[in-house]
C-alpha positions in Angstrom: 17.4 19.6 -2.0 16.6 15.6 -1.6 14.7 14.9 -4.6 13.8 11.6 -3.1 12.4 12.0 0.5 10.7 10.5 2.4 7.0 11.6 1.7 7.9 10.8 -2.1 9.1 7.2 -1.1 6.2 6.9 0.9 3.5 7.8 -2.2 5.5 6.4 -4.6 4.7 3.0 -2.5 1.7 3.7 -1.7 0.9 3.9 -5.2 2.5 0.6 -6.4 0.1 -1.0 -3.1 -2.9 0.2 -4.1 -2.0 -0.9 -7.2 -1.8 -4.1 -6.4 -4.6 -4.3 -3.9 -6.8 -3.3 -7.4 -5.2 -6.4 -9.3 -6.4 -8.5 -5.8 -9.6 -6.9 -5.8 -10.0 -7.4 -9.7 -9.4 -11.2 -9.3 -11.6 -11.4 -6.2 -14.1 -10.5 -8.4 -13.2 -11.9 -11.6 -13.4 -15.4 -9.3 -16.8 -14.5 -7.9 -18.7 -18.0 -9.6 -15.4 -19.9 -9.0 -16.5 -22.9 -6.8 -13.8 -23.2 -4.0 -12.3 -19.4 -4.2 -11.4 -18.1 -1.0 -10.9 -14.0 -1.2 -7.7 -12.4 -1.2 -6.7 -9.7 0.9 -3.6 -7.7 0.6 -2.0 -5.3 3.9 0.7 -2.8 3.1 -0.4 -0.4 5.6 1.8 -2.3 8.5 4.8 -2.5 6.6 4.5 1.3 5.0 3.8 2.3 8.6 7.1 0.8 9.6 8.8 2.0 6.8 7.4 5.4 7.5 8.0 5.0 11.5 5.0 7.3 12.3 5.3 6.7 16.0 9.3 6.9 16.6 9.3 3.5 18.2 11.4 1.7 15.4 14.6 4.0 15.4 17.5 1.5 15.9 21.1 2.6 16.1 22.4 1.9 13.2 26.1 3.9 13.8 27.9 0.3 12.9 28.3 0.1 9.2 26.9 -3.6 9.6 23.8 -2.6 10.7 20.6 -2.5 9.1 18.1 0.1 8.5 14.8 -1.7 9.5 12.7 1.3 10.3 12.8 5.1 9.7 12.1 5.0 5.7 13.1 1.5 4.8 11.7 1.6 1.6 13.7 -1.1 -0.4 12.0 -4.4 1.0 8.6 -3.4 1.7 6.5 -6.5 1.2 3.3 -6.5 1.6 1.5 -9.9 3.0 -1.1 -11.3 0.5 -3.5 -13.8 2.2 -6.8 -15.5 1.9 -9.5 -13.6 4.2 -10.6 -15.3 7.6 -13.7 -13.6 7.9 -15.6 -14.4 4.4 -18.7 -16.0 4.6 -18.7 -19.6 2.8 -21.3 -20.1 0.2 -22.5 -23.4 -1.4 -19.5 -24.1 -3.6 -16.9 -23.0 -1.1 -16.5 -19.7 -2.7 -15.9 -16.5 -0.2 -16.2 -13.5 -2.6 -19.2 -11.3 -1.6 -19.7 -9.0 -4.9 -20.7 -6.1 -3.4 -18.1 -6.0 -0.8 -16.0 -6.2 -3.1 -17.1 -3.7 -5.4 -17.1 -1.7 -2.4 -13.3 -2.0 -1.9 -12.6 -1.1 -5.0 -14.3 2.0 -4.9 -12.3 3.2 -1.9 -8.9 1.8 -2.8 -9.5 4.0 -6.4 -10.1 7.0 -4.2 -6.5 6.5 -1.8 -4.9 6.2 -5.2 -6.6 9.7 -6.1 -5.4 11.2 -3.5 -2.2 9.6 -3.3 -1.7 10.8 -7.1 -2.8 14.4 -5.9 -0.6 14.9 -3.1 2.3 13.5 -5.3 1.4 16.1 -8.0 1.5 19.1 -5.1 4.8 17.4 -3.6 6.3 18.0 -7.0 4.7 21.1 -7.4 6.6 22.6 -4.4 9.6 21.4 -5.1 9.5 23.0 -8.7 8.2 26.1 -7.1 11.6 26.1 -4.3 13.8 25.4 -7.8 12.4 28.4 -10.0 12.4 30.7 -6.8 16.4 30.5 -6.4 
């Protein structure tokens, strides 16, 4: 039995994004009055989605012991892109950071991270159940 598959590579990042996108969020907010602050935005979905390989385009040969592994569950250099947001609307002081927005995403990102968390737990939970029943 793998104890390190894929699905548990791919919520154990997920995790650790969200994460980080609630830091992001935080600051966003945190710089809401900060004349000149531009929003920041985070996107891991692209790179988990490669990672994950969800559509079965990525699959290189990699047969050659000098190859790399760049899709199907490349896990180890997942980066995610942090950038300033394009489509915020400029206020007075140059600031970008719309509150509610915001407040918004951070609702939403806690939820993924609840469910990421729960189907986790029942990941676990199966593979103590396929242990105990040997």
């Amino acid at each position: 039995m793998n104890l390190n598959d894929k699905t548990i590579q791919a919520l154990a990042s997920s995790l650790n994004f969200r994460q980080m996108r609630q830091k992001i969020i935080t600051s966003n907010i945190a710089n809401a009055d900060t004349p000149g602050y531009k929003t920041k935005r985070i996107d891991f979905e692209a790179a988990l989605a490669r990672a994950l390989d969800v559509d079965g385009q990525q699959q290189l040969n990699t047969a050659d012991g000098g190859h790399f592994d760049v899709g199907n569950g490349g896990f180890g250099n997942l980066k995610p892109e942090v950038y300033e947001d394009p489509n915020g609307v400029v206020s007075d002081d140059g600031n970008t950071v719309d509150r509610d927005a915001e407040l918004a995403k951070m609702a939403e990102n806690k939820i993924l991270y609840d469910a990421a968390v729960q189907l986790l737990n029942k990941k676990i939970g199966l593979m103590k159940y396929a242990v105990g029943s040997n």
